[in-house]
C-alpha positions in Angstrom: -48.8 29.8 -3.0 -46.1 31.8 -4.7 -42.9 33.3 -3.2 -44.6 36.2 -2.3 -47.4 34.8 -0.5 -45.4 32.3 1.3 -43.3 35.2 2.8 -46.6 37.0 3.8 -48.2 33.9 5.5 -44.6 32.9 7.5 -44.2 37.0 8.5 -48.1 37.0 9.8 -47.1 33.9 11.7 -44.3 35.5 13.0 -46.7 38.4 14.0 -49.5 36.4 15.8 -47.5 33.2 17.7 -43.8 32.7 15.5 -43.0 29.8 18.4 -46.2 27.8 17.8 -45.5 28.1 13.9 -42.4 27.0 14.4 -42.7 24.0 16.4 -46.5 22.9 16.6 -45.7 19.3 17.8 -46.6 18.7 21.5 -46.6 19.9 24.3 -46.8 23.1 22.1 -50.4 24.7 22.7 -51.0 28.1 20.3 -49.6 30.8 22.3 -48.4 28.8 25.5 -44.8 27.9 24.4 -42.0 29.2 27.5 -39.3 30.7 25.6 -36.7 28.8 27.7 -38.2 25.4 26.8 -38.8 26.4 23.2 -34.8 27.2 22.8 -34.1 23.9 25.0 -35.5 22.0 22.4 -32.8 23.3 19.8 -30.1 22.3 21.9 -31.3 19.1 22.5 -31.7 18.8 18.5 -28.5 20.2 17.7 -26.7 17.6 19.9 -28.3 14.7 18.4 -27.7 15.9 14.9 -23.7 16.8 15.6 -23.5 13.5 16.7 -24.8 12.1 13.6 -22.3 14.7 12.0 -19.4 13.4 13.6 -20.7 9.8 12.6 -20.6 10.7 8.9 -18.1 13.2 8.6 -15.5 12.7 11.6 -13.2 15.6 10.1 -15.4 18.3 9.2 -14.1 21.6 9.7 -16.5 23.8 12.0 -15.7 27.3 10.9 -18.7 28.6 9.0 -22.8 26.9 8.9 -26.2 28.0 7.4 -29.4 27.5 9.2 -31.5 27.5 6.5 -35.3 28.8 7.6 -33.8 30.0 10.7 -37.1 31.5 12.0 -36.4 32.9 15.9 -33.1 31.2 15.8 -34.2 27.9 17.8 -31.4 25.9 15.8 -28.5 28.8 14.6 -28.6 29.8 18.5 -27.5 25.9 18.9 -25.1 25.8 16.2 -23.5 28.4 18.3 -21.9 26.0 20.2 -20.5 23.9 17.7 -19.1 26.3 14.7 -17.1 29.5 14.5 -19.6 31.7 12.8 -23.5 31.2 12.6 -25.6 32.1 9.6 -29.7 32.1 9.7 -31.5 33.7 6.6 -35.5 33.4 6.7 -38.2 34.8 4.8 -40.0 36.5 7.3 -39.4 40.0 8.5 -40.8 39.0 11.6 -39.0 36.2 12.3 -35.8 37.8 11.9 -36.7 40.4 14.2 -37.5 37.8 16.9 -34.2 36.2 16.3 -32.2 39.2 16.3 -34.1 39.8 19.8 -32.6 36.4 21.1 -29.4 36.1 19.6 -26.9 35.7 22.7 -23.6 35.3 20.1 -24.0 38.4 18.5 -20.2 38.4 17.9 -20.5 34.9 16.3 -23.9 34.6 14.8 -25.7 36.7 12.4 -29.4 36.6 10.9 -30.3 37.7 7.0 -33.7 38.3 6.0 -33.7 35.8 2.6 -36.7 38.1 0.0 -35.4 35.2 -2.9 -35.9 31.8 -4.4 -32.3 31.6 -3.8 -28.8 32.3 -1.7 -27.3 34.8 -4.0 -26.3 36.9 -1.2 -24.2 33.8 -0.1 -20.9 33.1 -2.5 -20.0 29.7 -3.7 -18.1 27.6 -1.5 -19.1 29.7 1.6 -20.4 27.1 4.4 -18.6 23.6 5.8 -22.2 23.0 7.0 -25.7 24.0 6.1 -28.9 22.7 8.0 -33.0 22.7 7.3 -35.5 21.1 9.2 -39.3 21.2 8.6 -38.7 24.2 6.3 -38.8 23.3 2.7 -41.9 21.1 3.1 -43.7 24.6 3.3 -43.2 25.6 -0.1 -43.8 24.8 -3.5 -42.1 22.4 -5.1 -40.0 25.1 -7.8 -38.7 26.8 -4.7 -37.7 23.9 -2.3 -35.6 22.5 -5.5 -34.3 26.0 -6.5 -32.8 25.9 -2.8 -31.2 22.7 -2.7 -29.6 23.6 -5.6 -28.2 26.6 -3.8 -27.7 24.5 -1.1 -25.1 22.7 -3.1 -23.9 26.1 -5.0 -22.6 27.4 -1.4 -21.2 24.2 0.3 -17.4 24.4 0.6 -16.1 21.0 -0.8 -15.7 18.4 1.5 -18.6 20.2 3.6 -22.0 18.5 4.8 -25.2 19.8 4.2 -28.4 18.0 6.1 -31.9 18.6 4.9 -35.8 17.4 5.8 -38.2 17.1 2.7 -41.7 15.4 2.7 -42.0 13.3 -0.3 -45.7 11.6 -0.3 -48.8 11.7 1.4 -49.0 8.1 2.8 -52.3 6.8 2.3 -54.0 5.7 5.1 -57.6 4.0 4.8 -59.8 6.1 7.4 -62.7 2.9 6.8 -59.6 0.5 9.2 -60.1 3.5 12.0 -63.8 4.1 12.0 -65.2 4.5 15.5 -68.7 2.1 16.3 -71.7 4.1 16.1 -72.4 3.8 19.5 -69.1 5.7 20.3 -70.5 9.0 18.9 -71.8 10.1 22.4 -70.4 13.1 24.1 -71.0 15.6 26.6 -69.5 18.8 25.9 -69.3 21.7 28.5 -67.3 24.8 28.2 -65.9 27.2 31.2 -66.0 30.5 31.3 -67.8 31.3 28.0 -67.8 34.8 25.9 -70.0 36.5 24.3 -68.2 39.2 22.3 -65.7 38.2 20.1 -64.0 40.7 17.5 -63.7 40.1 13.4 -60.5 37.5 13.4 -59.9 37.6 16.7 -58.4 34.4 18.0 -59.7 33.4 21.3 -59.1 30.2 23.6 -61.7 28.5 25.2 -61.5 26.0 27.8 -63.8 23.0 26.6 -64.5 20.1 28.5 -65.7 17.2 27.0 -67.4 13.7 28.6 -67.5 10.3 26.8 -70.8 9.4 27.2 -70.3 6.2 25.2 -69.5 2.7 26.0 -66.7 2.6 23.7 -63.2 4.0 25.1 -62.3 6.9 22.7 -58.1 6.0 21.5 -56.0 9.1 20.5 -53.5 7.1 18.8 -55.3 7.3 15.6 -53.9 8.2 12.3 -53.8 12.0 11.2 -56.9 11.2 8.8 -59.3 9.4 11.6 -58.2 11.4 14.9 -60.5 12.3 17.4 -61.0 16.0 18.0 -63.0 19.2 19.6 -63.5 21.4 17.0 -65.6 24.1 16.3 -68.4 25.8 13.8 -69.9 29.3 13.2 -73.8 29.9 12.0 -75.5 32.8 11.6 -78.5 34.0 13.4 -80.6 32.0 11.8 -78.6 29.0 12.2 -77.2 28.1 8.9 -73.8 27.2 9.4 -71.1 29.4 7.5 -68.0 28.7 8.6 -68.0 24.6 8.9 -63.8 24.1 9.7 -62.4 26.5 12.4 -60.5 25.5 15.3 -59.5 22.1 16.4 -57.4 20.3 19.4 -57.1 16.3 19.2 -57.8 14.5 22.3 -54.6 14.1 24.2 -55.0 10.6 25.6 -57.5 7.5 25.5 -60.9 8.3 27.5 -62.5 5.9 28.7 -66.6 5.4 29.0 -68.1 8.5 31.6 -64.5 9.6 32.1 -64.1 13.3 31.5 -61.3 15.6 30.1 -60.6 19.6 29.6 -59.4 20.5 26.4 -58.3 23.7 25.0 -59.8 24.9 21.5 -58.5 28.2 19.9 -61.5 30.0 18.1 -61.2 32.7 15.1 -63.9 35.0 15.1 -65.8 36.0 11.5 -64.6 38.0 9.7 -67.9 40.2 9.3 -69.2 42.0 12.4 -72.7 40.8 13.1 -74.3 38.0 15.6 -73.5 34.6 15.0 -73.7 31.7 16.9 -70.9 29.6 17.7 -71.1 25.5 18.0 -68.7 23.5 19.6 -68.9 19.4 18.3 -66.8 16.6 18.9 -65.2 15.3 15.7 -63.8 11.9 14.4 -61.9 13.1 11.5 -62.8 11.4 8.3 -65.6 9.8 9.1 -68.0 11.8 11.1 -69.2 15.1 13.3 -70.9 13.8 16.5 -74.0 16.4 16.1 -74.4 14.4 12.6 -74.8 11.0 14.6 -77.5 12.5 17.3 -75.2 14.0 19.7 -76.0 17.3 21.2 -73.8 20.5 20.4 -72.9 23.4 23.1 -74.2 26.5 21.0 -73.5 30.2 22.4 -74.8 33.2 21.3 -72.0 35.5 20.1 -71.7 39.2 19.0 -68.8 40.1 16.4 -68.3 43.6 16.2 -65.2 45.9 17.3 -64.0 47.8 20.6 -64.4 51.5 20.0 -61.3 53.2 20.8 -61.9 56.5 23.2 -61.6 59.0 20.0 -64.5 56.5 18.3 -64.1 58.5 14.9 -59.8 57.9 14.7 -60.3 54.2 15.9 -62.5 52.9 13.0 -60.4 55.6 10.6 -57.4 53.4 11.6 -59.3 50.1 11.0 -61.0 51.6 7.7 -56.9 52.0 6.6 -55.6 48.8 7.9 -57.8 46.0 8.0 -56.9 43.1 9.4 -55.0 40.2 7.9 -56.2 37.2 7.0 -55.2 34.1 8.9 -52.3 33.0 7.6 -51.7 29.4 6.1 -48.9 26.8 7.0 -49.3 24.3 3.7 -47.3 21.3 2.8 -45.3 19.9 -0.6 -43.9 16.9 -1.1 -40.7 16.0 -3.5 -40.7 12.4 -4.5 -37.5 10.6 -3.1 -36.0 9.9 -6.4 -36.3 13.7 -8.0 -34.6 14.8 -5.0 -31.8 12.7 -5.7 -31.4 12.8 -9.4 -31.3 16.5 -8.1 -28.5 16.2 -6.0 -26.8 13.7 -8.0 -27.0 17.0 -11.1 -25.5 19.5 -9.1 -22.3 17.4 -8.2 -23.7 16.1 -4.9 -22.8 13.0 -2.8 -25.4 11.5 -1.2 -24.0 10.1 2.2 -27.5 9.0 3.8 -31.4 9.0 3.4 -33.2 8.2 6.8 -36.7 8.1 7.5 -38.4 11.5 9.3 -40.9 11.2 11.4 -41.7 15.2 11.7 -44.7 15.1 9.6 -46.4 12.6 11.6 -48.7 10.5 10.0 -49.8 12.1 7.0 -47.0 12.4 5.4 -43.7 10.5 4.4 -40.4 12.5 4.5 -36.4 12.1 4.7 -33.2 13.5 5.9 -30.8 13.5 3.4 -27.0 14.0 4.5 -25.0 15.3 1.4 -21.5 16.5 0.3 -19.6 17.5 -2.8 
């Protein structure tokens, strides 16, 4: 996606459930992170990664840093605590709204909204310190090396910048994980079911789900071959037209007749009408479980809007402002050796590359640790 579209998807996010966006890794459910434990976990980051600070760079002055991607402040809030003055810029309208909401060092610690490929608003030489995690792995490849460019443009020399990049998909061969056929056996239930659901509205449903088979289900499975509750939407008729909706991965090993609630986040269609909505146990790669003989919950559900009390100005309103797409959290990789042939361009000096483990699975990436 281009810069534009990247700054629409990241300020929807930042409309709909910025925290979840943000940090999706457990025990984050859409829409159920506590804002106390969300900004715990940036202290707890921030600690670990000044330590590794004063491991590389003993002496570094701590007047002035850059939070790069700042989002709702979870990191520049911790950085607080370690520099004189605090810098976040982000793309998102929203999310600098949020983080203006939660800023508690308002004398210390400022937020930019960042509508660029780059940092001019930032002169050279401006930071001793300028940290990014799990931000330029969401854009295109032109943009993430624009920025580390500018990353080097505004370090102060002598300074430390720290940066996460994904650099290849790792290949995993889904054939090593593939379940028995005999595992495919499931017993889905769900509690408290709707009926009514409105054009892209997101709605959670508790699911619970029984392993009827012989074979205890693992969750430790690669990104490519997890097991998951997912979801699919047919029309009346039954002809299924949305195959890929919502999905949850199974949270721990179940065993043979051993049952487990899961929660599954639903997106209505887009198109008011009746539709019916299936919910199927998935092994990712390999196989839905209705595709090996196991039976699917459907319900019956009718997608159409609430009328307002003044019917006529409510779907006026709508006809002016219809609702926005879901928006779409992608992923780029940078090889390893462009990114440092880039640094090594600018004037950088690479002082460590470490293995990330952010990306899970799916993807290899690295923390590089630079000065100039």
């Amino acid at each position: 996606m281009d810069f534009k579209e990247l700054q629409h998807n990241w300020n929807e996010f930042g409309k709909r459930d910025p925290l979840w966006a943000i940090l999706t890794t457990p025990p984050a459910e859409r829409f159920r992170w506590d804002v106390g434990e969300f900004f715990q976990t940036g202290r707890t980051q921030i600690a670990q990664v000044m330590d590794e600070v004063g491991q590389l760079m003993p002496t570094l002055s701590r007047e002035r840093c850059l939070d790069f991607g700042c989002g709702v402040g979870r990191l520049t809030q911790a950085l607080c605590a370690y520099f004189q003055e605090c810098h976040g810029v982000d793309v998102a309208p929203s999310m600098i709204a949020l983080a203006n909401k939660h800023n508690r060092y308002r004398n210390t610690c400022t937020y930019h909204l960042n509508e660029s490929d780059d940092l001019r608003r930032f002169d050279d030489n401006s930071f001793n310190f300028i940290y990014s995690f799990i931000v330029l792995q969401h854009m295109r490849p032109e943009y993430s090396t624009s920025y580390i460019k500018e990353f080097l443009r505004v370090l102060k020399p002598g300074g430390l910048v720290i940066f996460q990049l994904t650099s290849e998909p790792i290949a995993v061969p889904v054939e090593n994980y593939r379940l028995p056929d005999s595992a495919f056996q499931a017993r889905i239930m769900i509690d408290q079911p709707f009926s009514r659901i409105e054009p892209n509205e997101q709605r959670r449903l508790s699911v619970r789900v029984q392993n009827c088979s012989d074979i205890v289900w693992p969750h430790d499975l690669p990104f490519c071959a997890k097991l998951r509750v997912g979801n699919h939407w047919l029309d009346a008729a039954g002809t299924t037209i949305i195959n890929d909706d919502g999905r949850f991965s199974l949270p721990r090993d179940l065993a043979p007749h051993e049952e487990i609630s899961m929660s599954l986040i639903v997106t209505g269609p887009k198109e008011p009408g009746q539709y019916i909505l299936e919910i199927d146990m998935v092994q990712e790669g390999v196989s839905w479980f209705k595709d090996r003989g196991c039976a699917t919950v459907r319900l019956p559900v009718k997608t159409s809007y609430r009328l307002a009390t003044n019917v006529v100005r409510a779907l006026s309103r709508r006809a002016r402002a219809p609702e926005a797409p879901m928006p779409v959290m992608e992923v780029y990789g940078v090889p390893r050796q462009e990114v440092v042939s880039l640094i090594e361009q600018q004037g950088g000096r690479i002082l460590r590359i470490a293995d990330d483990q952010s990306c899970g699975e799916e993807w290899q990436s690295f923390m590089y640790s630079v000065t100039k």
